[in-house]
ROBATI-263842 format. One record per residue: residue in one letter; residue number from 1; z, y, x of N, C-alpha, C, CB in turn. Coordinates in nm, 4 decimals, padded with zeros to 6 digits. Glycine has a CB too. Example, Ala and Ser with C-alpha at 12.3 -4.5 7.8 and 13.67 -1.06 7.14 Angstrom:
% ROBATI-263842
SITE  residuo  num       nup    nnorth     neast      caup   canorth    caeast       cup    cnorth     ceast      cbup   cbnorth    cbeast
SITE        a    1   00.7800  -00.5690   01.3190   00.7800  -00.4500   01.2300   00.7800  -00.3300   01.3200   00.9046  -00.4473   01.1308
SITE        s    2   00.7080  -00.2250   01.2850   00.7140  -00.1060   01.3670   00.7870   00.0030   01.2900   00.5725  -00.0598   01.4084
***
This chain:
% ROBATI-263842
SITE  residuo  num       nup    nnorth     neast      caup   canorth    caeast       cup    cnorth     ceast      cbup   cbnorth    cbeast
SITE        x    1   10.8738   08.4516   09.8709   10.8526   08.5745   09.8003   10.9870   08.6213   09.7483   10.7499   08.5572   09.6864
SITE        x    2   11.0117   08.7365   09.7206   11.0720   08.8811   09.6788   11.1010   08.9224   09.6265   11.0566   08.9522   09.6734
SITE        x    3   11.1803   08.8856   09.5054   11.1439   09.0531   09.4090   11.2519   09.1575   09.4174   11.1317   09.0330   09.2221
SITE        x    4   11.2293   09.2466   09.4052   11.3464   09.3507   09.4472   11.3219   09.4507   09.3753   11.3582   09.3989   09.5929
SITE        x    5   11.4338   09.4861   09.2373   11.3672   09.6121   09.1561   11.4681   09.6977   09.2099   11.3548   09.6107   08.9736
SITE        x    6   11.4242   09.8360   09.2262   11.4329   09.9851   09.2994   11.4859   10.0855   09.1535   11.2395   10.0456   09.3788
SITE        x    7   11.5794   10.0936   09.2111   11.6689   10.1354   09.0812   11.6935   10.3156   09.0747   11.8413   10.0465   09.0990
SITE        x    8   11.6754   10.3443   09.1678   11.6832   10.4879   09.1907   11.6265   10.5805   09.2642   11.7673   10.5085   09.2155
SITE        x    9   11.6060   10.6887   09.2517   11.5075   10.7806   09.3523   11.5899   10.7351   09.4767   11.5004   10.9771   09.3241
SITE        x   10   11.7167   10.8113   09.5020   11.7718   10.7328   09.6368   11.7527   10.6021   09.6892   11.8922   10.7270   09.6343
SITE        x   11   11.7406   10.5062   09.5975   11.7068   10.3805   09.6880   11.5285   10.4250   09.7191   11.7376   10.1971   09.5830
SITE        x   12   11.4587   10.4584   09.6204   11.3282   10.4448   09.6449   11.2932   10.5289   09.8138   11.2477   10.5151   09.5008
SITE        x   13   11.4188   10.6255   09.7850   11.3583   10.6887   09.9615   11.4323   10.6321   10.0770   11.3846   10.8720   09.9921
SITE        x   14   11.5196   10.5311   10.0433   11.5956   10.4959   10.1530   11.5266   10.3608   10.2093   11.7510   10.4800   10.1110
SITE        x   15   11.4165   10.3440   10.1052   11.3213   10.1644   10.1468   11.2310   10.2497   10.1446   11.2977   09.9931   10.0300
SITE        x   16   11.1690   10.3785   10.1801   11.0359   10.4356   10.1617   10.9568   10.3245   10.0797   10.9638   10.4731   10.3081
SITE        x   17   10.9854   10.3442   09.9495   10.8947   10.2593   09.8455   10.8793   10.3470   09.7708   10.9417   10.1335   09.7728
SITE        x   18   10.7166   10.3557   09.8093   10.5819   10.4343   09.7312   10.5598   10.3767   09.5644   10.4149   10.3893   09.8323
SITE        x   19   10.6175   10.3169   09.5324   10.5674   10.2945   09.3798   10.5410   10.1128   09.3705   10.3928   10.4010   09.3477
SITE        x   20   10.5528   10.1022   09.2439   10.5129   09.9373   09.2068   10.4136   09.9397   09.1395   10.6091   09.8482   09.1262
SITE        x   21   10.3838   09.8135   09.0992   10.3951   09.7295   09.2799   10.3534   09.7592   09.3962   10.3359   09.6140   09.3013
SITE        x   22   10.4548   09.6952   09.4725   10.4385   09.7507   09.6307   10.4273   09.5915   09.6712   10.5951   09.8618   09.7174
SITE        x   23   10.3771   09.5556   09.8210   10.3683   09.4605   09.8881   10.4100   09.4649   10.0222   10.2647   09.4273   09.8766
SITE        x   24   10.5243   09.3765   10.0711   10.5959   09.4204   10.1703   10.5668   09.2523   10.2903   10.7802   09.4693   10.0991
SITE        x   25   10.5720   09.2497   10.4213   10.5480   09.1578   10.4491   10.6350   09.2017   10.5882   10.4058   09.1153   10.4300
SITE        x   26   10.7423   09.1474   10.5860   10.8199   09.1721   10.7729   10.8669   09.3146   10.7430   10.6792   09.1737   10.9528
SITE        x   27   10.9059   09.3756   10.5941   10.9649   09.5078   10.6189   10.8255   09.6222   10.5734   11.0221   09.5164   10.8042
SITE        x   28   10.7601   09.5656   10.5860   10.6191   09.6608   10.5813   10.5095   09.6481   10.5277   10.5682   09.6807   10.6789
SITE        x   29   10.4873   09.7813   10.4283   10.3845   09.8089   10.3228   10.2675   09.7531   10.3630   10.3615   09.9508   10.2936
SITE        x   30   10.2304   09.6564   10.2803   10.0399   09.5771   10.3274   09.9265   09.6672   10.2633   09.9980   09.3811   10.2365
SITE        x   31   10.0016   09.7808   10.2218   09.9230   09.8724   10.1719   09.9444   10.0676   10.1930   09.9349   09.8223   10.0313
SITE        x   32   09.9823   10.0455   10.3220   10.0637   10.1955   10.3512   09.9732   10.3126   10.2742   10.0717   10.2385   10.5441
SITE        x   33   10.0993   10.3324   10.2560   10.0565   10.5031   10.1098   10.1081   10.5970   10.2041   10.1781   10.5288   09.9010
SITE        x   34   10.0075   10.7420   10.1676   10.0361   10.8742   10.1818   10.1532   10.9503   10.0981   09.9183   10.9319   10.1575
SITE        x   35   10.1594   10.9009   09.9687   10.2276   10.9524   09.8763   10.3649   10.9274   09.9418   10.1982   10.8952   09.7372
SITE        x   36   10.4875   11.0518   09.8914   10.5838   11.0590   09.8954   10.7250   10.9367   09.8063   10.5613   11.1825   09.8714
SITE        x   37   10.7931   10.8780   09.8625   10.8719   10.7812   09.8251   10.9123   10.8229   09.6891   10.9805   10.7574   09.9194
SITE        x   38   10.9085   10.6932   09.6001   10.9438   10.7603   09.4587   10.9727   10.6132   09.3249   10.7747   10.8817   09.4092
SITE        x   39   11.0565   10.6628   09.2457   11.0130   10.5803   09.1115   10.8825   10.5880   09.0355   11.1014   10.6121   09.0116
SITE        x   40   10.7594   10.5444   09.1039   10.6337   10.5635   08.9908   10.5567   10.4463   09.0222   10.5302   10.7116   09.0039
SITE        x   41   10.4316   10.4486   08.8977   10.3817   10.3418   08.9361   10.2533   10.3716   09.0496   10.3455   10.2693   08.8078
SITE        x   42   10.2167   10.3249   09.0887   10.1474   10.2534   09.2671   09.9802   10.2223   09.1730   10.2700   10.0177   09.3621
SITE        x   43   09.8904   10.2802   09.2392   09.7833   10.2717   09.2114   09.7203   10.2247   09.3561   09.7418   10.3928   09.1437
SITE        x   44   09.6127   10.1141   09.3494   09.5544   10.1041   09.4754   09.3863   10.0950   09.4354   09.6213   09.9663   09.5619
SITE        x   45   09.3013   10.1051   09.5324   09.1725   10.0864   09.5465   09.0973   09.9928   09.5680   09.1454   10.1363   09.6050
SITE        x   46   08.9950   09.9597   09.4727   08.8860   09.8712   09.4415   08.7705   09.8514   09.4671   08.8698   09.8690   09.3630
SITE        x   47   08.7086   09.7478   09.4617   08.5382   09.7566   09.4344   08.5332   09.8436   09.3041   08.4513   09.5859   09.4031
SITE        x   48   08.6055   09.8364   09.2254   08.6064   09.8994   09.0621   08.6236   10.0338   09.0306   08.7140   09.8463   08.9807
SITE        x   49   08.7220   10.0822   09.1540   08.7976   10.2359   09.1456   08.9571   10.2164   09.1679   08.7733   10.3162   08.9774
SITE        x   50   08.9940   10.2676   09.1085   09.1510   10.2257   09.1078   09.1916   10.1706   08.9938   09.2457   10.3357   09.1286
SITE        x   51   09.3126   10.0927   09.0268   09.3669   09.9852   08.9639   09.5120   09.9914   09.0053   09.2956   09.8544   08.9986
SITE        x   52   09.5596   09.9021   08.8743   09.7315   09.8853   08.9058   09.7395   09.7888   09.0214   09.8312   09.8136   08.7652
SITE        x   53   09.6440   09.7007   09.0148   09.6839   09.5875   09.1697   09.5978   09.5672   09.2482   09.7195   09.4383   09.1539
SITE        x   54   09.6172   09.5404   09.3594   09.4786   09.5394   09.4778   09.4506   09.3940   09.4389   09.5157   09.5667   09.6834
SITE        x   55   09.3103   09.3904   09.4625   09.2089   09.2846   09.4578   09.2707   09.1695   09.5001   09.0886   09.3101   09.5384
SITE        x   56   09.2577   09.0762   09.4895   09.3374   08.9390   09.5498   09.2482   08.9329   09.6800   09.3289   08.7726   09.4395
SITE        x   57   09.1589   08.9540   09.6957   09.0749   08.9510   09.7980   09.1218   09.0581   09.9073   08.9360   08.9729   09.7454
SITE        x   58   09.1819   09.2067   09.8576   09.2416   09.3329   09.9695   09.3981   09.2637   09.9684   09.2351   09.5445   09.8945
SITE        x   59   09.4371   09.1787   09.9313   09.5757   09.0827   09.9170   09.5292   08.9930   10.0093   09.6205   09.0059   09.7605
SITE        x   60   09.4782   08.9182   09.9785   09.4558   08.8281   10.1342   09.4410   08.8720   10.2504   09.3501   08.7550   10.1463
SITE        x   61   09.3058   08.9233   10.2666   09.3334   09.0356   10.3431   09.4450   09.0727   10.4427   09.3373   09.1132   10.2656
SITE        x   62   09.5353   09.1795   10.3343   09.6639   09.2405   10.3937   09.7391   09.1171   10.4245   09.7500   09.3447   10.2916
SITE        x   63   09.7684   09.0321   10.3808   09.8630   08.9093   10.4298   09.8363   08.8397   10.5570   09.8600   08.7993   10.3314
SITE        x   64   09.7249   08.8094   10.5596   09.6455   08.7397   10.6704   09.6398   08.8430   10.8334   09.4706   08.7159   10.5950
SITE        x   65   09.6443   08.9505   10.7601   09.5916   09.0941   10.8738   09.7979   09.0786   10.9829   09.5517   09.3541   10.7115
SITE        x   66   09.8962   09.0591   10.8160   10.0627   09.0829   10.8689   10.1047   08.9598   10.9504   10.1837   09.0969   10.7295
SITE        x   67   10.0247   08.8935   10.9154   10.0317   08.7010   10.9800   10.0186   08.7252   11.1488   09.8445   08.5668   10.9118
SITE        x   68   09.8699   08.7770   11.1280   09.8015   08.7570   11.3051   09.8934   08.8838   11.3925   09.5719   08.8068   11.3186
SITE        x   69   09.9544   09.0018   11.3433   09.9752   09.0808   11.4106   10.1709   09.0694   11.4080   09.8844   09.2089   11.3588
SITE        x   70   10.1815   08.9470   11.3354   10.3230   08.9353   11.3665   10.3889   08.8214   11.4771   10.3809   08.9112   11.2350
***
């Protein structure tokens, strides 16, 4: 694991990073966003609605999904 804090609008569009937390696996969002590259915070979707972090369960998921297709 990663951590990498995004210090500026320019970096945020030069790593197309949609907001934090983000989840990156081989270069690439386990959660690809529509939204435009930016300093904000990253909302994702739930059984609940939205939330600051995806489900550990839409986390496995996305990890497992970057595993088989890498």
């Amino acid at each position: 694991m990663t951590v990498l804090e995004v210090t500026s609008e320019a970096e945020a569009a030069a790593l197309q990073f949609h907001g934090s937390p983000a989840f990156t696996a081989g270069g690439q969002d386990l959660f690809p966003s529509a939204a435009g590259a930016g300093l904000s915070c990253r909302v994702y979707s739930t059984d609940r609605g939205l939330a600051g972090l995806p489900s550990i369960a839409s986390l496995r998921a996305a990890v497992r999904g970057s595993a088989a297709g890498a």
